[in-house]
N, C-alpha and C positions, 0 to 999 in steps of 0.2 A: 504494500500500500504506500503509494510516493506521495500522501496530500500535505500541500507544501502547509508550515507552521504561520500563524498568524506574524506578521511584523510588527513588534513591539513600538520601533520610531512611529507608525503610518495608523496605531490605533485612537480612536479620539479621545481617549478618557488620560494619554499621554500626551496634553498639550507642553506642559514642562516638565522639565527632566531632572526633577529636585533628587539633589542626595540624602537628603534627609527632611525631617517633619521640623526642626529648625529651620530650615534653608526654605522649607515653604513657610513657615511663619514670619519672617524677616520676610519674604516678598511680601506676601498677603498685608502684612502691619504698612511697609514702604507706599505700594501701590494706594493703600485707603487713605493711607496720610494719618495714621491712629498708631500714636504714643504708648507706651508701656501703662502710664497711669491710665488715659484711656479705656484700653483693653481690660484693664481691671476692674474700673469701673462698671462695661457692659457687659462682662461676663461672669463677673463676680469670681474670678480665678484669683486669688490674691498675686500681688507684684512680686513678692517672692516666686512664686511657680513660674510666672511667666517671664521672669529674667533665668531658671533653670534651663525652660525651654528653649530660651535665646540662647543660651551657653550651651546648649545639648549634654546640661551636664545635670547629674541630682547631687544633691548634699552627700552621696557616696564615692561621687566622682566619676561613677558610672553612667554611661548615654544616659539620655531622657527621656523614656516611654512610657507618652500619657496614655490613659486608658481612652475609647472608641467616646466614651461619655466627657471627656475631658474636649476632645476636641471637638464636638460637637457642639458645646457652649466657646468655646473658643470662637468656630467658626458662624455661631449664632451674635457672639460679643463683635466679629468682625464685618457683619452683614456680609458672607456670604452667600453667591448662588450654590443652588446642589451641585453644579460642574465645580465648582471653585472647592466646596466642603470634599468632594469627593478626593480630588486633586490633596487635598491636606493628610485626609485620610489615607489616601495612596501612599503619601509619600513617609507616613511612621510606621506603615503596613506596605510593602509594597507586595507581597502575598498576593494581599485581596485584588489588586490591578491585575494580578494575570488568574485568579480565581473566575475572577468579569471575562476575563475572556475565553478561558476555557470553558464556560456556560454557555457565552453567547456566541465564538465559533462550533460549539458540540464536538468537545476534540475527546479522543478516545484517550483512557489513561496513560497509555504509549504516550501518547502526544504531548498530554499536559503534564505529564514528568519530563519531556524533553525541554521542553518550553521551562519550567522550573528550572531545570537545573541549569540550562545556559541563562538563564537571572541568575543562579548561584541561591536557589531557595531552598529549603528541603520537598523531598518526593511526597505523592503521595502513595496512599497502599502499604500494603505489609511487604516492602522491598527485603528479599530475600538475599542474603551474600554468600 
């Protein structure tokens, strides 16, 4: 079965190509023109988290990974669109960006483990060694 892999660059839910859920927060904050104090105000995240965020770092020094609920008021404190929330969301999960697409291309496990793994994500199924 030769069915070519979905192209990651040419899907729509890939308008940018954030490294991280920091890297989309700094745009998201830039583009609206909305301050740190700001953002805590409308989303009631205190300014402590949201400068962790911005540092990608937690008070353990370890990356910053908010929960699906975090950024959601986040991206409700930012006036995002659902493309835009989506985009944030993608980019502290980037998982679930190629989850969407192994859905909505109908790729067979073969496939969607292909696809995963040249993202560098884990498999899915009971991968046997």
């Amino acid at each position: 079965m030769a069915n070519k892999l979905p192209n990651l660059s040419q899907n729509e839910n890939n308008k940018r190509n954030f490294n991280n859920f920091s890297e989309a927060l700094k745009y998201f904050m830039e583009t609206k023109h909305i301050t740190q104090s700001d953002l805590a105000k409308t989303s009631t995240v205190s300014k402590t988290t949201i400068s962790r965020m911005l540092r990608n770092s937690n008070d353990k020094g370890s990356t910053y990974l908010p929960s699906e609920k975090v950024i959601v008021t986040i991206g409700v404190g930012l006036g995002l669109t659902k493309a835009e929330k989506d985009e944030l969301i993608f980019a502290a999960f980037p998982e679930k960006k190629i989850y969407e697409i192994i859905f909505n291309e109908r790729l067979t496990l073969d496939q969607a483990n292909e696809l995963l793994y040249e993202s560098g994500l884990p498999l899915l199924g009971n991968i046997k060694e």
